[in-house]
PDB file of N, CA, C and O in Angstrom:
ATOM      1  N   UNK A   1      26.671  30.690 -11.202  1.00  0.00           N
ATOM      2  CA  UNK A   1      26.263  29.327 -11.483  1.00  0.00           C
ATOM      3  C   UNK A   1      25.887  28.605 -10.194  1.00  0.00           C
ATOM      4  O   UNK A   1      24.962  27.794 -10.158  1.00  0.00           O
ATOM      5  N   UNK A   2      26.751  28.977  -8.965  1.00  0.00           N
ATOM      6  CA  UNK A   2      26.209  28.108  -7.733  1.00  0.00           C
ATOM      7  C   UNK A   2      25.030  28.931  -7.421  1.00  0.00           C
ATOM      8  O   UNK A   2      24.490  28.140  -6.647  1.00  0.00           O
ATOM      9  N   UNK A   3      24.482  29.630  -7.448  1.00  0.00           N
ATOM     10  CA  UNK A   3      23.312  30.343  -6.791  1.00  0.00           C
ATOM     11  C   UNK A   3      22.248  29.598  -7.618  1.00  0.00           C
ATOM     12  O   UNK A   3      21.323  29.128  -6.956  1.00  0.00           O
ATOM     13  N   UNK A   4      22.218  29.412  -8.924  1.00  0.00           N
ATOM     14  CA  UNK A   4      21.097  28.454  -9.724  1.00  0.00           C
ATOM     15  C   UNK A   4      21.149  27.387  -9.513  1.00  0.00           C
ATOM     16  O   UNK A   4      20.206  26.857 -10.100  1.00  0.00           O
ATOM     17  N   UNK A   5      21.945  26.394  -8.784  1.00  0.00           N
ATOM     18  CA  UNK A   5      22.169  25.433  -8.522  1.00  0.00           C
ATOM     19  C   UNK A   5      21.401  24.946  -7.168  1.00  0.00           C
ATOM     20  O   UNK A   5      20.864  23.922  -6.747  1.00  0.00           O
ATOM     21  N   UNK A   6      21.659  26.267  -6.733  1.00  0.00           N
ATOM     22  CA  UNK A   6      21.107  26.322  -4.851  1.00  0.00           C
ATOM     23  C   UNK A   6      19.736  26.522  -5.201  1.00  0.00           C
ATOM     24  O   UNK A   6      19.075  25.737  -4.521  1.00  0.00           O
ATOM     25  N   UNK A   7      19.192  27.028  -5.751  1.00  0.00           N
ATOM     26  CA  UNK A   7      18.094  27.615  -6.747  1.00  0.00           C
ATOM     27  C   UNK A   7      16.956  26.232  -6.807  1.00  0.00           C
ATOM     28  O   UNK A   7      15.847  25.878  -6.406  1.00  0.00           O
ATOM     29  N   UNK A   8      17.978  25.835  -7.510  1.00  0.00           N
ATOM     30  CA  UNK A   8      17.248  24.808  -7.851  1.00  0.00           C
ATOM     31  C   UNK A   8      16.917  23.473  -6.436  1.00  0.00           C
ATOM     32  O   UNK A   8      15.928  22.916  -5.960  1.00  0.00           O
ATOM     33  N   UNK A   9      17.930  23.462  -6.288  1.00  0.00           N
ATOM     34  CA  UNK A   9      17.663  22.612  -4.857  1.00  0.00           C
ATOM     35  C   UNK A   9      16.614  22.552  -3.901  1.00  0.00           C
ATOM     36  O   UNK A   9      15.950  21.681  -3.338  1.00  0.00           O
ATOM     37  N   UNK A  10      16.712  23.916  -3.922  1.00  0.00           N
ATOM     38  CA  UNK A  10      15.509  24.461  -2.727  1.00  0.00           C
ATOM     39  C   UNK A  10      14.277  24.662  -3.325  1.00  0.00           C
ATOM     40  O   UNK A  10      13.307  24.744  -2.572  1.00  0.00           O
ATOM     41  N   UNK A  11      14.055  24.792  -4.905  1.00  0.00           N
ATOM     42  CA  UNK A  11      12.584  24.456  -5.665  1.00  0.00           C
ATOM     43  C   UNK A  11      12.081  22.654  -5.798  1.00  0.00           C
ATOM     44  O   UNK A  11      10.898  22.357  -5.966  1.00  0.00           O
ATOM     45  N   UNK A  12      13.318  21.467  -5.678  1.00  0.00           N
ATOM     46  CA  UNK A  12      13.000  20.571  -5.466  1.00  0.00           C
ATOM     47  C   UNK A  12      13.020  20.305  -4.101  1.00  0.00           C
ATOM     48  O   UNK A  12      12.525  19.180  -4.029  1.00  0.00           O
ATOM     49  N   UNK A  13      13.293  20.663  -3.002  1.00  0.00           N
ATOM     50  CA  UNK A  13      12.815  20.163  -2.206  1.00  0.00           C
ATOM     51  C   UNK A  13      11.713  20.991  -1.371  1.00  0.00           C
ATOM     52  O   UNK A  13      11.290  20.466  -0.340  1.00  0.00           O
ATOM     53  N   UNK A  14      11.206  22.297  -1.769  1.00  0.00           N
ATOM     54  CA  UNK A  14       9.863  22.657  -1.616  1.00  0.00           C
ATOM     55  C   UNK A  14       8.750  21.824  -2.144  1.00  0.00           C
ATOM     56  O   UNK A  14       7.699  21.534  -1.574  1.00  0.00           O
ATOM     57  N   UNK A  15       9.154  21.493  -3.312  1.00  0.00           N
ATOM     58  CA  UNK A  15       8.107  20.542  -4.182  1.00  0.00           C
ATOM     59  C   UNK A  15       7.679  19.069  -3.401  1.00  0.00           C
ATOM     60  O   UNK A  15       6.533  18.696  -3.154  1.00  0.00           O
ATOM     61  N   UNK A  16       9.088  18.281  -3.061  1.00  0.00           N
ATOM     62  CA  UNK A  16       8.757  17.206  -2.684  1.00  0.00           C
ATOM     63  C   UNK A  16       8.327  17.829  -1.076  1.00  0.00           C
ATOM     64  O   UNK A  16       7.897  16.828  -0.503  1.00  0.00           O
ATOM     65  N   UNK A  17       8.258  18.826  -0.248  1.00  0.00           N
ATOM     66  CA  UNK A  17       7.372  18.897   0.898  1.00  0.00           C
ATOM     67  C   UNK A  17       6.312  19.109   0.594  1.00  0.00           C
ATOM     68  O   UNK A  17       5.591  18.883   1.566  1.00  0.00           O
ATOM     69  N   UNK A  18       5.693  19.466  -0.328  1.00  0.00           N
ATOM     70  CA  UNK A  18       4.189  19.792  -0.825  1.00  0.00           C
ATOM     71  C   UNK A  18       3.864  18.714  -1.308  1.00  0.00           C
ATOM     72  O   UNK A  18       2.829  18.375  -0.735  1.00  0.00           O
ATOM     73  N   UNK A  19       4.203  17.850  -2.161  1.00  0.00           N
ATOM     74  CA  UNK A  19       4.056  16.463  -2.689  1.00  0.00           C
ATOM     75  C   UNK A  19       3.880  15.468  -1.627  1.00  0.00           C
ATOM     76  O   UNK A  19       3.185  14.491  -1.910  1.00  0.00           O
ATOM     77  N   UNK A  20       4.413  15.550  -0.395  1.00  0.00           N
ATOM     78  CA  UNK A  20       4.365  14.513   0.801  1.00  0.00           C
ATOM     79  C   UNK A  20       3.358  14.701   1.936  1.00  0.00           C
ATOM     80  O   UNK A  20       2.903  13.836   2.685  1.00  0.00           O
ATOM     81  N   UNK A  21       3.058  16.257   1.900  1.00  0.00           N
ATOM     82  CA  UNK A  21       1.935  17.310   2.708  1.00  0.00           C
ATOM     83  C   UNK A  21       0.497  16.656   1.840  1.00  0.00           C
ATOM     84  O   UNK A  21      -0.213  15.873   2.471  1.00  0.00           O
ATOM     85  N   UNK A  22       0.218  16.915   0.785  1.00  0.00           N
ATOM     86  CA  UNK A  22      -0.412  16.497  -0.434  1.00  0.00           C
ATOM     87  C   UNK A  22      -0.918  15.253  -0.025  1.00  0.00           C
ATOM     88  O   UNK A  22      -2.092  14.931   0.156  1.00  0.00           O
ATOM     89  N   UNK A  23       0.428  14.387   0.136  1.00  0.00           N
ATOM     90  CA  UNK A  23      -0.109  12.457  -0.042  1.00  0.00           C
ATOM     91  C   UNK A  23      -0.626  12.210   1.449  1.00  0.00           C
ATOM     92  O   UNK A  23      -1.299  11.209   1.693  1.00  0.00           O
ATOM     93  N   UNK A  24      -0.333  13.046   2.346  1.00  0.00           N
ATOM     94  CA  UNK A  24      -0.601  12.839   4.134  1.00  0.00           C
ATOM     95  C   UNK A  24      -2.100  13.156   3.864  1.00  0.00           C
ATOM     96  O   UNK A  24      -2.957  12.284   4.003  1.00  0.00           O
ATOM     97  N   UNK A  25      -2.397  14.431   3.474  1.00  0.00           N
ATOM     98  CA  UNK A  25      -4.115  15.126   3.318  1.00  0.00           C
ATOM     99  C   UNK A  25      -4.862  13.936   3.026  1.00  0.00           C
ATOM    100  O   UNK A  25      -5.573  13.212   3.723  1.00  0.00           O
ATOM    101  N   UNK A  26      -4.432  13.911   1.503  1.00  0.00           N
ATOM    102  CA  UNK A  26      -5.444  12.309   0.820  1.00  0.00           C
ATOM    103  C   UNK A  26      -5.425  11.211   2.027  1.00  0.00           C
ATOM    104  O   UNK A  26      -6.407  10.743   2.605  1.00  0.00           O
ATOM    105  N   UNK A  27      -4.438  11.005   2.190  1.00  0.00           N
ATOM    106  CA  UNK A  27      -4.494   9.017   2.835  1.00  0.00           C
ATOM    107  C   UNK A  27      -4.953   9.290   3.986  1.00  0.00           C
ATOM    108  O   UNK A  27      -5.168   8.290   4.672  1.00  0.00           O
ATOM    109  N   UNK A  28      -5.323  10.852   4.736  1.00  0.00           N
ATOM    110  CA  UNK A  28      -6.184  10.669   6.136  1.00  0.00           C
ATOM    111  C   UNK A  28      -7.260  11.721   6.287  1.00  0.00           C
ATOM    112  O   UNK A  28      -7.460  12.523   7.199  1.00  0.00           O
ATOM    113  N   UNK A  29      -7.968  11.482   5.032  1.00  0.00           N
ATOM    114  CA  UNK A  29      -9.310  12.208   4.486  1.00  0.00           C
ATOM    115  C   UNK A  29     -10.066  11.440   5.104  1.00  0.00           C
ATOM    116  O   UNK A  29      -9.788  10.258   5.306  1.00  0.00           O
ATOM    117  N   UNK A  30     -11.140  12.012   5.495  1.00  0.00           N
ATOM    118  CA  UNK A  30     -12.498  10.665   5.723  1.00  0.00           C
ATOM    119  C   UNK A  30     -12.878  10.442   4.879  1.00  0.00           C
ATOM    120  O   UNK A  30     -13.596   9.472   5.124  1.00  0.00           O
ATOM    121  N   UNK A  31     -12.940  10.650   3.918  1.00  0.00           N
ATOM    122  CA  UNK A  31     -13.762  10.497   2.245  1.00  0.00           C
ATOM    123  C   UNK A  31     -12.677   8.799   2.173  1.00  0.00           C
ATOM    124  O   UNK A  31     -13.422   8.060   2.818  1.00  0.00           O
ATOM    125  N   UNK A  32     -12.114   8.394   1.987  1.00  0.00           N
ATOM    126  CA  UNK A  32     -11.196   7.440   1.877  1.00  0.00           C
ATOM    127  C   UNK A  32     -11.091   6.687   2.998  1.00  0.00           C
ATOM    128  O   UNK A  32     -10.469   5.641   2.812  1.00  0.00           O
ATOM    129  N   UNK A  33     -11.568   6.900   4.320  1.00  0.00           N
ATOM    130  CA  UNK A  33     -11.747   5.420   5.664  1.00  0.00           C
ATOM    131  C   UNK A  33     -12.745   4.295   5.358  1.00  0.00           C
ATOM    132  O   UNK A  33     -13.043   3.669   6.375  1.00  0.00           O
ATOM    133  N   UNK A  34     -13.287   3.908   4.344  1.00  0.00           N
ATOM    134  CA  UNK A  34     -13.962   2.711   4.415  1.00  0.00           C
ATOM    135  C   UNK A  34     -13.300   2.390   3.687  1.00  0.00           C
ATOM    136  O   UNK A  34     -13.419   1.176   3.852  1.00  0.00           O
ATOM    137  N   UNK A  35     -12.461   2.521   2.749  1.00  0.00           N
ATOM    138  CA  UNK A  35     -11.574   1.834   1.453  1.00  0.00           C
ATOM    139  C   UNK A  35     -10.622   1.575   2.092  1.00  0.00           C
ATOM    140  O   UNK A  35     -10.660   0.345   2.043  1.00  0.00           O
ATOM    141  N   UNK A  36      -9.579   1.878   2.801  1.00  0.00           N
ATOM    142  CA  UNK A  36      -8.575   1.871   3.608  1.00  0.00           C
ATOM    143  C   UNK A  36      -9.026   0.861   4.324  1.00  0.00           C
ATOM    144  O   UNK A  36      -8.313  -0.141   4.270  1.00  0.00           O
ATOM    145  N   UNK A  37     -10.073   0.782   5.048  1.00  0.00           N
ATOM    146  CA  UNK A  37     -10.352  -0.278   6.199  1.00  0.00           C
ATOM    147  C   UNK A  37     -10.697  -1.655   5.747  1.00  0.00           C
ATOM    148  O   UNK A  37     -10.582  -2.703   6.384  1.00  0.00           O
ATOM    149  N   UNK A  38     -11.162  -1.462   4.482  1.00  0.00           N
ATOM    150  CA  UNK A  38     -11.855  -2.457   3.593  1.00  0.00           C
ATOM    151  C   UNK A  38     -10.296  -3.431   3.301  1.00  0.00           C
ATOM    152  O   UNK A  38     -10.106  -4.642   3.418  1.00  0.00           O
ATOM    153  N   UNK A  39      -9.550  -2.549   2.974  1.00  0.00           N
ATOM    154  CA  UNK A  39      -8.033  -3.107   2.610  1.00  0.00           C
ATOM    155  C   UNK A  39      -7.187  -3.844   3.440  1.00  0.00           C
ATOM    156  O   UNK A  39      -6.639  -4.897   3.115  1.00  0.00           O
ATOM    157  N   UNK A  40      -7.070  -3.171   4.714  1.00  0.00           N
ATOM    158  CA  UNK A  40      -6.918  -3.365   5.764  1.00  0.00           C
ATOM    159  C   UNK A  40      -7.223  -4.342   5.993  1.00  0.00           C
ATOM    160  O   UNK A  40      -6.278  -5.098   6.222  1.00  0.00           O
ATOM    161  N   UNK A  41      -8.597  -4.954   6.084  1.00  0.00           N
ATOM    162  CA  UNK A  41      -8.924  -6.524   6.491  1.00  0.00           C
ATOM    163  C   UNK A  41      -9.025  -7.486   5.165  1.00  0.00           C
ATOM    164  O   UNK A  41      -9.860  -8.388   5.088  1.00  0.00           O
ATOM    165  N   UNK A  42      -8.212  -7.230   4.278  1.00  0.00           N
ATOM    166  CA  UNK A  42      -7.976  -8.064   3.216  1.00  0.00           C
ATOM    167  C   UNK A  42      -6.837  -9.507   3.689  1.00  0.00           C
ATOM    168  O   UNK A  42      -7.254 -10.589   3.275  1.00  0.00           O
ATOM    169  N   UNK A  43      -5.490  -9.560   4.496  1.00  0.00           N
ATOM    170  CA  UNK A  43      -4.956 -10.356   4.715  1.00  0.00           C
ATOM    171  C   UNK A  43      -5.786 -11.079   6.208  1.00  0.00           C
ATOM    172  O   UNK A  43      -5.457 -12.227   6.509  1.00  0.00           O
ATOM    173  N   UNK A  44      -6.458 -10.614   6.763  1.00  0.00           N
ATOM    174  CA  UNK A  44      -7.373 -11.223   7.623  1.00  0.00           C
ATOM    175  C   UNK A  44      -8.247 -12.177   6.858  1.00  0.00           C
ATOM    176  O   UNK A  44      -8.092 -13.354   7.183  1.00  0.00           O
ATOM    177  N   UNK A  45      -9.427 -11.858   5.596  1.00  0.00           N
ATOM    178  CA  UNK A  45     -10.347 -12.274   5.094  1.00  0.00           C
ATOM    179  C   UNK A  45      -9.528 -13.325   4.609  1.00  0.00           C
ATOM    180  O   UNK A  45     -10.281 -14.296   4.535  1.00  0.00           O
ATOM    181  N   UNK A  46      -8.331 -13.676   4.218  1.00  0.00           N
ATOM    182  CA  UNK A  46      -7.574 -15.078   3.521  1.00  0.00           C
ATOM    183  C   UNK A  46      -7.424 -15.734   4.493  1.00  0.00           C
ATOM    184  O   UNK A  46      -7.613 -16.937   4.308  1.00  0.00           O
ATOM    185  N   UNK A  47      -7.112 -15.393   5.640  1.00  0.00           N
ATOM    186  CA  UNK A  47      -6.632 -16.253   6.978  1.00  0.00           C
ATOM    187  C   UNK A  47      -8.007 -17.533   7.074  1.00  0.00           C
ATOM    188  O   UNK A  47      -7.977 -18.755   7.225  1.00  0.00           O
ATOM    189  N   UNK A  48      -9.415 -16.290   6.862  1.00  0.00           N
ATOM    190  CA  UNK A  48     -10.373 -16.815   7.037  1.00  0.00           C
ATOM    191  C   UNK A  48     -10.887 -18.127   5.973  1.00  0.00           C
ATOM    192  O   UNK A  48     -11.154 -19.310   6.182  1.00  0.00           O
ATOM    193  N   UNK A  49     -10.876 -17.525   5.119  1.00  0.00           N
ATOM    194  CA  UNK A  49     -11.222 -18.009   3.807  1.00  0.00           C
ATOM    195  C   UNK A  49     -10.230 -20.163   4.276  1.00  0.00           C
ATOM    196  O   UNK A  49     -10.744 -21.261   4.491  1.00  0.00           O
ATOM    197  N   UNK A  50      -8.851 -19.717   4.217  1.00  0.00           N
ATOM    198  CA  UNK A  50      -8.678 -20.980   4.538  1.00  0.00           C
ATOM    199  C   UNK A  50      -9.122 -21.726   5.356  1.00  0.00           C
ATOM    200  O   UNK A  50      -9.599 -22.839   5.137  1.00  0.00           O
ATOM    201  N   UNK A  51      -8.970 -20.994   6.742  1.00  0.00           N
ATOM    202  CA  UNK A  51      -9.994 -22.222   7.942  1.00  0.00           C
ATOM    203  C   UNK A  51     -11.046 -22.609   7.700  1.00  0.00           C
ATOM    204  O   UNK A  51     -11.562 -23.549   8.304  1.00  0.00           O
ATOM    205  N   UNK A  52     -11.682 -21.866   6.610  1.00  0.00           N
ATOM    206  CA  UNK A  52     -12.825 -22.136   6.654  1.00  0.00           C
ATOM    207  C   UNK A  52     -13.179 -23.829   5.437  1.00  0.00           C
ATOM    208  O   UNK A  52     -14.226 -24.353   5.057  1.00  0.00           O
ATOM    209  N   UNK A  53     -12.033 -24.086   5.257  1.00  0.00           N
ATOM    210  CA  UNK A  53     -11.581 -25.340   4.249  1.00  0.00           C
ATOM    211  C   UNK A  53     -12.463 -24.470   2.935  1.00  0.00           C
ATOM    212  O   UNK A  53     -13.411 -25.135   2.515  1.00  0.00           O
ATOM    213  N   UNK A  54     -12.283 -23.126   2.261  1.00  0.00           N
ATOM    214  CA  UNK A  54     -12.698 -22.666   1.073  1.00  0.00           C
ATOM    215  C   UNK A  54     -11.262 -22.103   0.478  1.00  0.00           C
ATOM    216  O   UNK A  54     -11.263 -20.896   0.240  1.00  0.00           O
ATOM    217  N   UNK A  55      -9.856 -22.926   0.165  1.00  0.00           N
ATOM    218  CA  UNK A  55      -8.525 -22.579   0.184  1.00  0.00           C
ATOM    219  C   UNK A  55      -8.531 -22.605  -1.163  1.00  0.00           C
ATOM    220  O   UNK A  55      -9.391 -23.031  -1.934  1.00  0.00           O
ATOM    221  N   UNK A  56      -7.104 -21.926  -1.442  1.00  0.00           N
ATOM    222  CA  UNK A  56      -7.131 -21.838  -2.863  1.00  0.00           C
ATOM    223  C   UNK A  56      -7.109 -23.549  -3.856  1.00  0.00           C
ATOM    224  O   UNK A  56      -6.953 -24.673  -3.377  1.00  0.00           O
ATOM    225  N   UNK A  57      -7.305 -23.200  -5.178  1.00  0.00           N
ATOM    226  CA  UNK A  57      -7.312 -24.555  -5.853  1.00  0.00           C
ATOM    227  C   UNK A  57      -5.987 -24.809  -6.341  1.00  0.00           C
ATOM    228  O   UNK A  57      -5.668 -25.887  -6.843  1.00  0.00           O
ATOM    229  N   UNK A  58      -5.216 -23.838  -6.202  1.00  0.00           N
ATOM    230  CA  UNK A  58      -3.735 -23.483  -6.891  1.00  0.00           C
ATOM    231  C   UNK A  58      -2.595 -24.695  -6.022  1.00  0.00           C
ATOM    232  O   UNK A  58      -1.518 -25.133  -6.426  1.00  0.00           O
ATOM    233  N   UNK A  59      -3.439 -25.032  -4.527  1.00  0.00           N
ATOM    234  CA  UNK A  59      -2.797 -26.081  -3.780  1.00  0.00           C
ATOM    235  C   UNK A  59      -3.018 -26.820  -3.965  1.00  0.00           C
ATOM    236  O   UNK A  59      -4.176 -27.161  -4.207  1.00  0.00           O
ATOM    237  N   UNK A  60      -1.453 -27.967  -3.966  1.00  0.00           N
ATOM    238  CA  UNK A  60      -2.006 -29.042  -3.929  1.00  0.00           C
ATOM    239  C   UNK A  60      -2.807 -30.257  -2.763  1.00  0.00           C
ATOM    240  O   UNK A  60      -2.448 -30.310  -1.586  1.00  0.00           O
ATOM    241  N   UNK A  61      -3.520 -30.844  -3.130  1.00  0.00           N
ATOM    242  CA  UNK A  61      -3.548 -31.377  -2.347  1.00  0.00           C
ATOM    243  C   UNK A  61      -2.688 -32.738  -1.361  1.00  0.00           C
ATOM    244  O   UNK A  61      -3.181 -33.420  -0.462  1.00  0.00           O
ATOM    245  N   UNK A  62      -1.403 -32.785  -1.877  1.00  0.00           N
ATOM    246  CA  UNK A  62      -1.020 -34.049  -1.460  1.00  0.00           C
ATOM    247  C   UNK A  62       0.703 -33.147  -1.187  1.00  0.00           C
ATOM    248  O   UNK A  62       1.827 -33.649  -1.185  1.00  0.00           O
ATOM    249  N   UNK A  63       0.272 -31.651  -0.977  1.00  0.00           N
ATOM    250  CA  UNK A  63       1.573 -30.580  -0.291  1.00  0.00           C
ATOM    251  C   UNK A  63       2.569 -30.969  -1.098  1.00  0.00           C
ATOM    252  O   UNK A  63       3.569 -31.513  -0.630  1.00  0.00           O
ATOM    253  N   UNK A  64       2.398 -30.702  -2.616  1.00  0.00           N
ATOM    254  CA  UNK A  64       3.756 -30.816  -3.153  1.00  0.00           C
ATOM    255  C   UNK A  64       4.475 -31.933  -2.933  1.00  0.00           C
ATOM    256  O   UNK A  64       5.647 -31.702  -3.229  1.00  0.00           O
ATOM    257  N   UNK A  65       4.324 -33.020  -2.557  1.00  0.00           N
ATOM    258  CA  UNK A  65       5.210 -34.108  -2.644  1.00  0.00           C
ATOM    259  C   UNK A  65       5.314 -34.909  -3.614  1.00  0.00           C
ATOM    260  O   UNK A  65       4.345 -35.341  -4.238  1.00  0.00           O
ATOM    261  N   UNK A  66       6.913 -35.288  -3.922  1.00  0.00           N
ATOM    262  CA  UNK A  66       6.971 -36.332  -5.467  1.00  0.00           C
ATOM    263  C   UNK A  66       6.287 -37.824  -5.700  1.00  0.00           C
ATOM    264  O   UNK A  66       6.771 -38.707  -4.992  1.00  0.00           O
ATOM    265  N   UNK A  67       5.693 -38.044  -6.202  1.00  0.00           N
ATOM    266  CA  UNK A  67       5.145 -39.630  -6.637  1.00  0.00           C
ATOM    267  C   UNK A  67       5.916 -40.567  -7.571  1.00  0.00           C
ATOM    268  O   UNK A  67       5.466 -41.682  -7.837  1.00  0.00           O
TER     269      UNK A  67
END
């Protein structure tokens, strides 16, 4: 019974090294660097978006204060 046990151990953690080998390949493919980069300057493009006084409408304008 301990040898299937060990068995098994060492088939899950072969798996999850191939599963993590796997996710490394994809996420540093070149087929996938303009999407990544595109993403990448997504919290930049909001930085912008506000200075540029084009901010969300979801704010208020008078900063949440009570009347």
């Amino acid at each position: 019974m301990d040898v299937n046990l060990t068995l098994a151990r060492s088939i899950v953690t072969v798996a999850a090294f191939v599963t993590f080998v796997g996710i490394v390949i994809w996420a540093w493919s070149g087929a996938r660097r303009e999407r990544f980069d595109a993403a990448a300057m997504l919290p930049l493009e909001d930085d912008e978006l506000e200075r540029s006084g084009g901010g969300s409408a979801a704010v208020p304008s008078d900063h949440g204060s009570v009347k």
